[in-house]
MOPAC internal coordinates of N, CA, C and O (Angstrom, degrees):
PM7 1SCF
backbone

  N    0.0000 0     0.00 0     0.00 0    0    0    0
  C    1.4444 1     0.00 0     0.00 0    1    0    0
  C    1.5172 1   107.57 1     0.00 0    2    1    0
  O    1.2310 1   122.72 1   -41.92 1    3    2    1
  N    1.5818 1   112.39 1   138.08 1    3    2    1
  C    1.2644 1   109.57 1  -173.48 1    5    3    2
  C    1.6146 1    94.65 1  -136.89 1    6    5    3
  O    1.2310 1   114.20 1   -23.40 1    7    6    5
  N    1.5863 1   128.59 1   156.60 1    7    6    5
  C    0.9606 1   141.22 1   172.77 1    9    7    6
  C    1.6382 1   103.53 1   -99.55 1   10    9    7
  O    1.2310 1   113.95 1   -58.84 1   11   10    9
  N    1.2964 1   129.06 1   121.16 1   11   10    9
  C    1.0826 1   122.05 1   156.39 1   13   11   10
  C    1.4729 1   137.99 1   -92.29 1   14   13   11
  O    1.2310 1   137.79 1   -62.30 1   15   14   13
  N    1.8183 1    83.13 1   117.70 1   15   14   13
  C    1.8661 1   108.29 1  -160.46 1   17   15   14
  C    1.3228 1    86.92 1  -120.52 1   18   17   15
  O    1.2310 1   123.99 1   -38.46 1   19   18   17
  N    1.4613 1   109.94 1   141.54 1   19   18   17
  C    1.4770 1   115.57 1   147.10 1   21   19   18
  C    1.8081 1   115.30 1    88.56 1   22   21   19
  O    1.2310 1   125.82 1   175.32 1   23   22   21
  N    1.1628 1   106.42 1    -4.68 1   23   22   21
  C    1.7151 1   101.66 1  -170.63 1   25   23   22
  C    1.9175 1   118.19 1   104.94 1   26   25   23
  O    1.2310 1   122.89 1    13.13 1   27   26   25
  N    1.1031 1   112.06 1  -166.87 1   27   26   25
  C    1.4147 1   115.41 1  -172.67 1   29   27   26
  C    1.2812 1   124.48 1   -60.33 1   30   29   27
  O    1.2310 1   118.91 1   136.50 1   31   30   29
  N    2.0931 1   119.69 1   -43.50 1   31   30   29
  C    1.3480 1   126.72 1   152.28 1   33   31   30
  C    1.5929 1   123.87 1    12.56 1   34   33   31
  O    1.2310 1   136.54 1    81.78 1   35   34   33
  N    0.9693 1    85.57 1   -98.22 1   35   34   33
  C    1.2198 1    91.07 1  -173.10 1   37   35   34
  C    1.9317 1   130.54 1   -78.97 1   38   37   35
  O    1.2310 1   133.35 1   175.21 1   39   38   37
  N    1.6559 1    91.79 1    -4.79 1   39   38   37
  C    1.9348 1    83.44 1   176.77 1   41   39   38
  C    1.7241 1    78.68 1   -86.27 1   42   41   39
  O    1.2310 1   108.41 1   132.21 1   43   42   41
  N    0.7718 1   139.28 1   -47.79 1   43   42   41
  C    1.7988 1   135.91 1  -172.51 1   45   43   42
  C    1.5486 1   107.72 1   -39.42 1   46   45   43
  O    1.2310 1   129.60 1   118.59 1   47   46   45
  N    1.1887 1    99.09 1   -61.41 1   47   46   45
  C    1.4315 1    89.18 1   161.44 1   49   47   46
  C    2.1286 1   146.00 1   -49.57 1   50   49   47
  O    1.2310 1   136.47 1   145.87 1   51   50   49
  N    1.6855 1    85.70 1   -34.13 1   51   50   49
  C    1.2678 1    88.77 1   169.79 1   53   51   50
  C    1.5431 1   121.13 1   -80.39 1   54   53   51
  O    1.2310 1   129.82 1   171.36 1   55   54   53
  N    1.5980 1    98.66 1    -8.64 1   55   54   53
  C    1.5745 1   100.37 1   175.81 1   57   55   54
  C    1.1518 1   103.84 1   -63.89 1   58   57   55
  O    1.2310 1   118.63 1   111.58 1   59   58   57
  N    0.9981 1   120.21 1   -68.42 1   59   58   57
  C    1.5627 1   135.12 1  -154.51 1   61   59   58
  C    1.6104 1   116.89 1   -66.90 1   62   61   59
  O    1.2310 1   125.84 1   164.41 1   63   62   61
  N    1.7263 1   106.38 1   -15.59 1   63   62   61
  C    1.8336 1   115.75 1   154.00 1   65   63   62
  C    1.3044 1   100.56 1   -54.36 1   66   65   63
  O    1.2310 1   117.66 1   106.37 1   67   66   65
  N    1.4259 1   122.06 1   -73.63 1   67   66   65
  C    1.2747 1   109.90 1   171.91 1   69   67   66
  C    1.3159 1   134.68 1   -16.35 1   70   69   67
  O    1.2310 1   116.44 1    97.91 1   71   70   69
  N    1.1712 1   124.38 1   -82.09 1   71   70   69
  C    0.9556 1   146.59 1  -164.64 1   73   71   70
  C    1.5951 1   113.37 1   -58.11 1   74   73   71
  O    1.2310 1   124.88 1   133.49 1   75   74   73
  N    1.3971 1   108.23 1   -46.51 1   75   74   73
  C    1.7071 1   129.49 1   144.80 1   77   75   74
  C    1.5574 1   107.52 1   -24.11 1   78   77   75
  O    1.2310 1   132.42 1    92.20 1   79   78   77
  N    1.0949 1    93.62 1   -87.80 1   79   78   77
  C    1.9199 1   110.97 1  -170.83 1   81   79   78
  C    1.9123 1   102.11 1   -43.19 1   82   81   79
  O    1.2310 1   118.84 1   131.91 1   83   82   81
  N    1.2273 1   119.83 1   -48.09 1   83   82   81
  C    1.3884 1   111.02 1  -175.88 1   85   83   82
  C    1.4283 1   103.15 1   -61.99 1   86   85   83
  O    1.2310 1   117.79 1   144.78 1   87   86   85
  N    1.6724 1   121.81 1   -35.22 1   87   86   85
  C    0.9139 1   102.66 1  -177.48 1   89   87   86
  C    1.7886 1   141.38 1   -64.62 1   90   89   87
  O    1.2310 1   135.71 1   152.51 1   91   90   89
  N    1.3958 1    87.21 1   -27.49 1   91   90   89
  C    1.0927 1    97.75 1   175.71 1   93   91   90
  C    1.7264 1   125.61 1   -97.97 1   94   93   91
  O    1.2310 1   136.32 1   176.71 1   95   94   93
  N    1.4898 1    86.00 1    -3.29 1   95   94   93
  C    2.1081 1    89.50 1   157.01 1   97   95   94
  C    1.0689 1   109.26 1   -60.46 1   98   97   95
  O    1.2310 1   118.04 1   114.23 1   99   98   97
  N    1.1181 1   121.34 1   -65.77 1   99   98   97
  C    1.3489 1   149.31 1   172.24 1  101   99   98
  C    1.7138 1   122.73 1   -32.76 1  102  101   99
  O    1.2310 1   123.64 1   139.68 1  103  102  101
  N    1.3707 1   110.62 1   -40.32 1  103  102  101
  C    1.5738 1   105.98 1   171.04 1  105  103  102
  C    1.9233 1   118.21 1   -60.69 1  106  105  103
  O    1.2310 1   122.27 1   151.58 1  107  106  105
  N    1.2208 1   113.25 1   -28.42 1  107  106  105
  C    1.2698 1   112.39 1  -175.65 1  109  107  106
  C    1.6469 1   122.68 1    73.98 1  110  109  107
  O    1.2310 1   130.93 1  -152.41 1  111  110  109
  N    1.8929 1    96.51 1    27.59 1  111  110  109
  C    1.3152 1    85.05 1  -179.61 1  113  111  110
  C    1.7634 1    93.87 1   -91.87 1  114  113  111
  O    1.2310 1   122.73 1   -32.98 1  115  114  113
  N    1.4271 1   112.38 1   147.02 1  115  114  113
  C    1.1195 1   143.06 1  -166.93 1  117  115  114
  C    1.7294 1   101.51 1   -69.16 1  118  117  115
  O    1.2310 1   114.87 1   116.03 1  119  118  117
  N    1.1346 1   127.34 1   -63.97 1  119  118  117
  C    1.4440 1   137.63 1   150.78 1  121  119  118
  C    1.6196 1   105.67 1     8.33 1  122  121  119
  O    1.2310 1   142.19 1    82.53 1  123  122  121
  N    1.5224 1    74.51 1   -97.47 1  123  122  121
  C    2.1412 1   102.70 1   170.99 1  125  123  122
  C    1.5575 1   120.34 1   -33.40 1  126  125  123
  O    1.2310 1   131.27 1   129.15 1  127  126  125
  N    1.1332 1    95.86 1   -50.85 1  127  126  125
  C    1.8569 1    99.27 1   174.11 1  129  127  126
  C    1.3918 1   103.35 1   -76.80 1  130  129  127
  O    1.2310 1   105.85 1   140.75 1  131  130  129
  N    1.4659 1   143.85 1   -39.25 1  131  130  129
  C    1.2197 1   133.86 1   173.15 1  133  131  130
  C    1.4244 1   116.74 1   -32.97 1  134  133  131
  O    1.2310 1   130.38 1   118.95 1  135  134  133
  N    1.5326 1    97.59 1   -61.05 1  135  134  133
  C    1.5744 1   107.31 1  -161.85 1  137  135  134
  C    1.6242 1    96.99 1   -74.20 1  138  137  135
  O    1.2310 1   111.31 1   158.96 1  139  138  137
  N    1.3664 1   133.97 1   -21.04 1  139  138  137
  C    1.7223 1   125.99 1  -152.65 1  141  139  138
  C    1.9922 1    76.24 1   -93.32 1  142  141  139
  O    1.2310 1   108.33 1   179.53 1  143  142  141
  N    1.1608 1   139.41 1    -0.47 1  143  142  141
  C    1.3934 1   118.16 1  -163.62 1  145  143  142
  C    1.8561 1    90.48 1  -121.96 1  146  145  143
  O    1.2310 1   125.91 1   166.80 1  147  146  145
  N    1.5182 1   106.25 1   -13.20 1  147  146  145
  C    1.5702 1    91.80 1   176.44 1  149  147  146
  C    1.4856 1   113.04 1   -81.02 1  150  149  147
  O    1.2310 1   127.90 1   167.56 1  151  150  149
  N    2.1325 1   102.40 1   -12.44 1  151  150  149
  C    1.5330 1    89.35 1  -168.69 1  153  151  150
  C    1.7693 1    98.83 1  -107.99 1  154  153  151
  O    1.2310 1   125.02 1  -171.54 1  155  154  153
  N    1.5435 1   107.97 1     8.46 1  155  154  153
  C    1.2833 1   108.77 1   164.08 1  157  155  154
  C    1.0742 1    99.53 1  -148.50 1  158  157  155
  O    1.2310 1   121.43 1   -76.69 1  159  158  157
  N    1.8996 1   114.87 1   103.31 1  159  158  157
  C    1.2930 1   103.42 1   167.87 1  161  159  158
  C    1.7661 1   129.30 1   -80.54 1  162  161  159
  O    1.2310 1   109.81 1  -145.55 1  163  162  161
  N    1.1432 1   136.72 1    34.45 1  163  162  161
  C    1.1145 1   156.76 1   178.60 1  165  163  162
  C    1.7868 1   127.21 1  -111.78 1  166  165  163
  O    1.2310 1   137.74 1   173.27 1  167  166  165
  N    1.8532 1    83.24 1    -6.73 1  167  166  165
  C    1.5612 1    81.00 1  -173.77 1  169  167  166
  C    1.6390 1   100.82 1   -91.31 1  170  169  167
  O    1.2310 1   126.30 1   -23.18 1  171  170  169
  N    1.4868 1   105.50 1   156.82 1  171  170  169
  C    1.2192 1   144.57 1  -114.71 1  173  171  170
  C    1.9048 1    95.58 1  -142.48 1  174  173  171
  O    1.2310 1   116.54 1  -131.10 1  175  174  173
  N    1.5031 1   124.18 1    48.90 1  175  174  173
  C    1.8916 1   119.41 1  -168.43 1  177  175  174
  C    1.5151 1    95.50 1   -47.79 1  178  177  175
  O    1.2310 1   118.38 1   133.93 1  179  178  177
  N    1.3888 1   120.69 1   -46.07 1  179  178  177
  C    1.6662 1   107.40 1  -179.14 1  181  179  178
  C    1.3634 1   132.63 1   -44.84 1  182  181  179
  O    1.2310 1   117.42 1   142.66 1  183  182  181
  N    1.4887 1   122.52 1   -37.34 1  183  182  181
  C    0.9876 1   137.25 1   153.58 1  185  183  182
  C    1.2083 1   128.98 1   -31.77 1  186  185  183
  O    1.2310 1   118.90 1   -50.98 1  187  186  185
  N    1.7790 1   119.70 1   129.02 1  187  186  185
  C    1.4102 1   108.45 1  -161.57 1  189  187  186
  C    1.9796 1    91.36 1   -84.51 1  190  189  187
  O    1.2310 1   130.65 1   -11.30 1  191  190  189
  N    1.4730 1    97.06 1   168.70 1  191  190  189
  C    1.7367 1    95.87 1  -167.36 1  193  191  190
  C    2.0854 1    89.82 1  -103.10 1  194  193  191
  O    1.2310 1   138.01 1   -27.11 1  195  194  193
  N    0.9537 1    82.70 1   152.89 1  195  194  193
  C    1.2043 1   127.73 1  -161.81 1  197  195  194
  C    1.9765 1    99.38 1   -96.79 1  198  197  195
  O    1.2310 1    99.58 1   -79.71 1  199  198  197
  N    1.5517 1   154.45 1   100.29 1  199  198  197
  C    1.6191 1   119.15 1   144.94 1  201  199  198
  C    1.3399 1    98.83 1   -99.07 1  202  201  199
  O    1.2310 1   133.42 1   -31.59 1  203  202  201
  N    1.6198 1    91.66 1   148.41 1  203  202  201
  C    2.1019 1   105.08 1   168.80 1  205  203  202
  C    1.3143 1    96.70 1  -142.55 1  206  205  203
  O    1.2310 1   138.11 1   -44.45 1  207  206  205
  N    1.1146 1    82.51 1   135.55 1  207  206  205
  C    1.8765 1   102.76 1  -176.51 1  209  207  206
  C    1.0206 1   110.10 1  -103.07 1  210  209  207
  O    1.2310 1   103.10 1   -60.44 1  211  210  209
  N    1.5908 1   148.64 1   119.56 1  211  210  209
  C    0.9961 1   139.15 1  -150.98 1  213  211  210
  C    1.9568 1    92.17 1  -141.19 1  214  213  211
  O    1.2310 1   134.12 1   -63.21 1  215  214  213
  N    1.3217 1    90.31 1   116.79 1  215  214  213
  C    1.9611 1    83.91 1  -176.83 1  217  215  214
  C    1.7238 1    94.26 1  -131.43 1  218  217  215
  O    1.2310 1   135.66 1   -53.41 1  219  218  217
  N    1.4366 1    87.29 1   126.59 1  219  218  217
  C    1.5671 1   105.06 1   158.35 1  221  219  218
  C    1.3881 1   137.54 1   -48.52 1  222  221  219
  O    1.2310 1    89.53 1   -58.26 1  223  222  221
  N    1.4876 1   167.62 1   121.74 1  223  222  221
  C    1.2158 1   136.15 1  -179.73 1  225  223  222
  C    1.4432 1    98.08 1  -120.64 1  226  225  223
  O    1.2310 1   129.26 1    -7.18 1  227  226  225
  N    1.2892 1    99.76 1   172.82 1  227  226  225
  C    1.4471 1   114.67 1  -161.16 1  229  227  226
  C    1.6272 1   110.50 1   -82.74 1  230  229  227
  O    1.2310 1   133.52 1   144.45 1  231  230  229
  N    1.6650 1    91.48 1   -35.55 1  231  230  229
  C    1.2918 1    80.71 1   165.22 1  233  231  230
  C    2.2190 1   101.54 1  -147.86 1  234  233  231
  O    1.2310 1   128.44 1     7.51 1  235  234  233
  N    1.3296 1   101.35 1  -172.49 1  235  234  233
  C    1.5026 1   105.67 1  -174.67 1  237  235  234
  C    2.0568 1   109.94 1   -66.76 1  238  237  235
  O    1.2310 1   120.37 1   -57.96 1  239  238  237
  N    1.4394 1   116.91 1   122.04 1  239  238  237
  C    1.3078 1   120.86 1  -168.15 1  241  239  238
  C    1.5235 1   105.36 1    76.49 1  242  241  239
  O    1.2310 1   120.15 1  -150.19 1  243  242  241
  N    1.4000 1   117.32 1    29.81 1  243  242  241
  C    1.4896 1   111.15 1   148.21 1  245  243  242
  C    1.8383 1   137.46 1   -49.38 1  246  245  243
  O    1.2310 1   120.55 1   -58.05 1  247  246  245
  N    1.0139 1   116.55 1   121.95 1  247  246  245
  C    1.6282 1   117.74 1  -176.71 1  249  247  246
  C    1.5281 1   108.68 1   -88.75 1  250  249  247
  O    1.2310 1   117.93 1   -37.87 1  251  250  249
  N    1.0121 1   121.55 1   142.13 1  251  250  249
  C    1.5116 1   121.66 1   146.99 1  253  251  250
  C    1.2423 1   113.97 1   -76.47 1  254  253  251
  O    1.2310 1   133.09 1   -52.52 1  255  254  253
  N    1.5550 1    92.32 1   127.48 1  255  254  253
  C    1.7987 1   111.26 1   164.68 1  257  255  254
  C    1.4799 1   117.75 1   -26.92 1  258  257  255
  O    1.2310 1   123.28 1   -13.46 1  259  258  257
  N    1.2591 1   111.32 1   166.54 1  259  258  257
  C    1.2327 1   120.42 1  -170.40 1  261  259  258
  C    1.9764 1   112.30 1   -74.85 1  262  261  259
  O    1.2310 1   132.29 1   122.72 1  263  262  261
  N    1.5326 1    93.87 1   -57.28 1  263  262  261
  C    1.5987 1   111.39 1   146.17 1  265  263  262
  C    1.3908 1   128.35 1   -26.96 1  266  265  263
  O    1.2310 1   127.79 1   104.88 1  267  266  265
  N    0.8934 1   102.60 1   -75.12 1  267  266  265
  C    1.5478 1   112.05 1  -169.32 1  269  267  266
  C    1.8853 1    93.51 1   -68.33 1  270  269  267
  O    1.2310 1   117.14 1   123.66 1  271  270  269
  N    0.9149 1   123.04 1   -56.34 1  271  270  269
  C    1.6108 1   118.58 1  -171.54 1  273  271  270
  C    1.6534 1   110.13 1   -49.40 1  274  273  271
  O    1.2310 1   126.93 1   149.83 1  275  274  273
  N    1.6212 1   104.27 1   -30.17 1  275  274  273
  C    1.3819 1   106.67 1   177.90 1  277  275  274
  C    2.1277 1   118.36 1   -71.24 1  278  277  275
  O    1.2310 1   133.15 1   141.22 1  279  278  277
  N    1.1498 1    92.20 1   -38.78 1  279  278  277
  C    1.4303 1   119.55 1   169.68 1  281  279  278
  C    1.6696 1   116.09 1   -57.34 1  282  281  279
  O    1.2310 1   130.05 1   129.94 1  283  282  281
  N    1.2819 1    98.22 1   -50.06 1  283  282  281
  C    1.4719 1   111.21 1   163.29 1  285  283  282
  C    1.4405 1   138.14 1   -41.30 1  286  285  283
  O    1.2310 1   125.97 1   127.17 1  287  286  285
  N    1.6620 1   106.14 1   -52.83 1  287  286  285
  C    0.9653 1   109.11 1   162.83 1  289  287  286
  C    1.1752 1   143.43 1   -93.02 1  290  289  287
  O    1.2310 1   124.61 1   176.82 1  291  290  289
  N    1.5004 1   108.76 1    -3.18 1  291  290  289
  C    1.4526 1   140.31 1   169.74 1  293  291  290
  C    1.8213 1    97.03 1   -69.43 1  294  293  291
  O    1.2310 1   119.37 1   131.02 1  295  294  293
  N    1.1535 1   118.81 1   -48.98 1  295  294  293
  C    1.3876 1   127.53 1   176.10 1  297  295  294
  C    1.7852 1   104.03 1   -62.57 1  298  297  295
  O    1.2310 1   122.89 1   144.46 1  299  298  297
  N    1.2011 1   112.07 1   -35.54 1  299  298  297
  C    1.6718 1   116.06 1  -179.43 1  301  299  298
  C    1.3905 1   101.74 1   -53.80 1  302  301  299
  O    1.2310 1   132.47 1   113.34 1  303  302  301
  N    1.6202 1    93.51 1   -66.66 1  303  302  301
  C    1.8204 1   101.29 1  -171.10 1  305  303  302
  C    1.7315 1   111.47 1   -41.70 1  306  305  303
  O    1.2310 1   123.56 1   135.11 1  307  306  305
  N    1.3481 1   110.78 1   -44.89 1  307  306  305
  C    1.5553 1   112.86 1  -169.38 1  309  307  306
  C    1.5832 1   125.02 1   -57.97 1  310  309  307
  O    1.2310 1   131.04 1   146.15 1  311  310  309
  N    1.4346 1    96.31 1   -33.85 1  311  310  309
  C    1.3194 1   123.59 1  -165.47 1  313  311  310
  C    1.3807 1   107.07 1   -77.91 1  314  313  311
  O    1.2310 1   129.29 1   106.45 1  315  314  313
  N    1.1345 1    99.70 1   -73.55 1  315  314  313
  C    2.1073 1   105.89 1   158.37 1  317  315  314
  C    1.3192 1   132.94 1   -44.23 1  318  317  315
  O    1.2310 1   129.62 1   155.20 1  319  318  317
  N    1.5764 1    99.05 1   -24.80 1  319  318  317
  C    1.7363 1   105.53 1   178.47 1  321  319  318
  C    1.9708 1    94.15 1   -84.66 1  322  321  319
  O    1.2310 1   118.16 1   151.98 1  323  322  321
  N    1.2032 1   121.11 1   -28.02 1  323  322  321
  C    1.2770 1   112.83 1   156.16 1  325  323  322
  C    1.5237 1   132.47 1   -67.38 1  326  325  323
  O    1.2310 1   109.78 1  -159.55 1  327  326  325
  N    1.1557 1   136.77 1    20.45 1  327  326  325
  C    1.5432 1   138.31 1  -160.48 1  329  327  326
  C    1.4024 1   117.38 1    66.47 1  330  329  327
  O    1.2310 1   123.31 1   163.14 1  331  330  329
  N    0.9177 1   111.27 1   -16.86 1  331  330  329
  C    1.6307 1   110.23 1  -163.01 1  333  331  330
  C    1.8165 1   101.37 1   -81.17 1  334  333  331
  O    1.2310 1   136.99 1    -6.53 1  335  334  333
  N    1.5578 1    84.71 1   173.47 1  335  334  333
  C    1.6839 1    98.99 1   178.56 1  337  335  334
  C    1.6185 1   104.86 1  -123.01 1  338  337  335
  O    1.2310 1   128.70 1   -29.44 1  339  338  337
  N    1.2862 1   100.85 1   150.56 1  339  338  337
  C    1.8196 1   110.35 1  -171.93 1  341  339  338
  C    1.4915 1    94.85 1  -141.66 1  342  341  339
  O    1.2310 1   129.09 1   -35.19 1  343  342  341
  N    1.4954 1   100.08 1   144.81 1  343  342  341
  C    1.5251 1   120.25 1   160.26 1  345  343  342
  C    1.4341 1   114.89 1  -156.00 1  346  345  343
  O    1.2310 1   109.94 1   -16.29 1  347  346  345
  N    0.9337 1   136.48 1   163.71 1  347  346  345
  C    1.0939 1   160.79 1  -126.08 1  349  347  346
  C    1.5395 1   122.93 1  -169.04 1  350  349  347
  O    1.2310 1   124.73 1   -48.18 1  351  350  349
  N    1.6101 1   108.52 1   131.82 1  351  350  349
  C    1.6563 1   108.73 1   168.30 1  353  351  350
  C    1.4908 1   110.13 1  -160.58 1  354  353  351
  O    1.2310 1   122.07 1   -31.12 1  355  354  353
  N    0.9483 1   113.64 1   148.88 1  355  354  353
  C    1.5734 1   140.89 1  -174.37 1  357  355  354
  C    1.7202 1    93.04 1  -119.40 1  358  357  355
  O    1.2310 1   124.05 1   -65.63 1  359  358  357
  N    1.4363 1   109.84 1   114.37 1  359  358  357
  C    1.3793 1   144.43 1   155.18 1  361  359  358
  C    1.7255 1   126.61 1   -99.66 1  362  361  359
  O    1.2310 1   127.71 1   -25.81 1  363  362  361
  N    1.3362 1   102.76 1   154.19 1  363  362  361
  C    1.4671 1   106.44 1  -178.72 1  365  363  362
  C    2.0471 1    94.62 1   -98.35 1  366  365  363
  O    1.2310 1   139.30 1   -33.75 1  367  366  365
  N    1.2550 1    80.18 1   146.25 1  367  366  365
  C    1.8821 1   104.39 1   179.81 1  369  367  366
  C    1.2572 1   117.09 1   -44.08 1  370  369  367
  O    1.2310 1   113.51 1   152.75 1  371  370  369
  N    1.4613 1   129.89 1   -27.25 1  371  370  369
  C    0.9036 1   155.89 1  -168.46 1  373  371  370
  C    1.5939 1   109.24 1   -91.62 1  374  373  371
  O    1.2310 1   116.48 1   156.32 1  375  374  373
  N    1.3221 1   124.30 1   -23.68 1  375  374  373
  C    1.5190 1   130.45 1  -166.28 1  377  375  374
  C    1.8096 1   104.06 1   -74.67 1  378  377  375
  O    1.2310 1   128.23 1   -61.18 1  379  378  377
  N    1.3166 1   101.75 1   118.82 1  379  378  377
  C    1.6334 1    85.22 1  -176.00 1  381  379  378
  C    1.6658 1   112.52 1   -88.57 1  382  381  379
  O    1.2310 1   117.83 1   -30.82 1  383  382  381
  N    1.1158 1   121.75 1   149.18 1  383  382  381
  C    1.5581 1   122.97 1  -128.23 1  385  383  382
  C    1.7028 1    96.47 1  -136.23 1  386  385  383
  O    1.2310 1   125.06 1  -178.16 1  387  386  385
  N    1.3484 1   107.89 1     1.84 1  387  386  385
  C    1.5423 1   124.06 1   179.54 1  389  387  386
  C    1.5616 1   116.32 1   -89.15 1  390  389  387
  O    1.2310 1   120.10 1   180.00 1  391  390  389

């Protein structure tokens, strides 16, 4: 989940956590999965992975930048060219999320 402050920066960045993290589900180093199951013991490597992008807006009918939308889908392609599934949503500030 990202709040969008400031312009493209930083949702670009949260793409690419994404996109990061699958990657490294995905390597199978044993290490990496150790530690992701000590801080969730429930997780599940069989499980197909899941990214959701969840962006805040500043206000109700917020857009993503021009940037970041480009980044976005550049992050789509990557993610899918890995097996995985991605979605995405843009919420108002106000949406309670609990």
């Amino acid at each position: 989940m990202k709040r969008k402050h400031g312009g493209s920066s930083g949702l670009s960045h949260l793409f690419q956590q994404g996109s990061v993290s699958l990657t490294l589900l995905n390597s199978g180093d044993k290490n990496f999965l150790k530690g992701i199951k000590k801080l969730k013991s429930d997780f599940d490597e069989s499980l197909p992975a899941v990214v959701h992008y969840l962006i805040v807006g500043d206000k109700p009918n917020d857009s993503i930048p021009l940037f970041a939308r480009i980044s976005l889908f550049k992050t789509i392609k990557e993610i899918r060219s890995k097996g995985c599934e991605i979605c995405w949503s843009v919420v108002d500030p106000e949406t309670d999320l609990a």
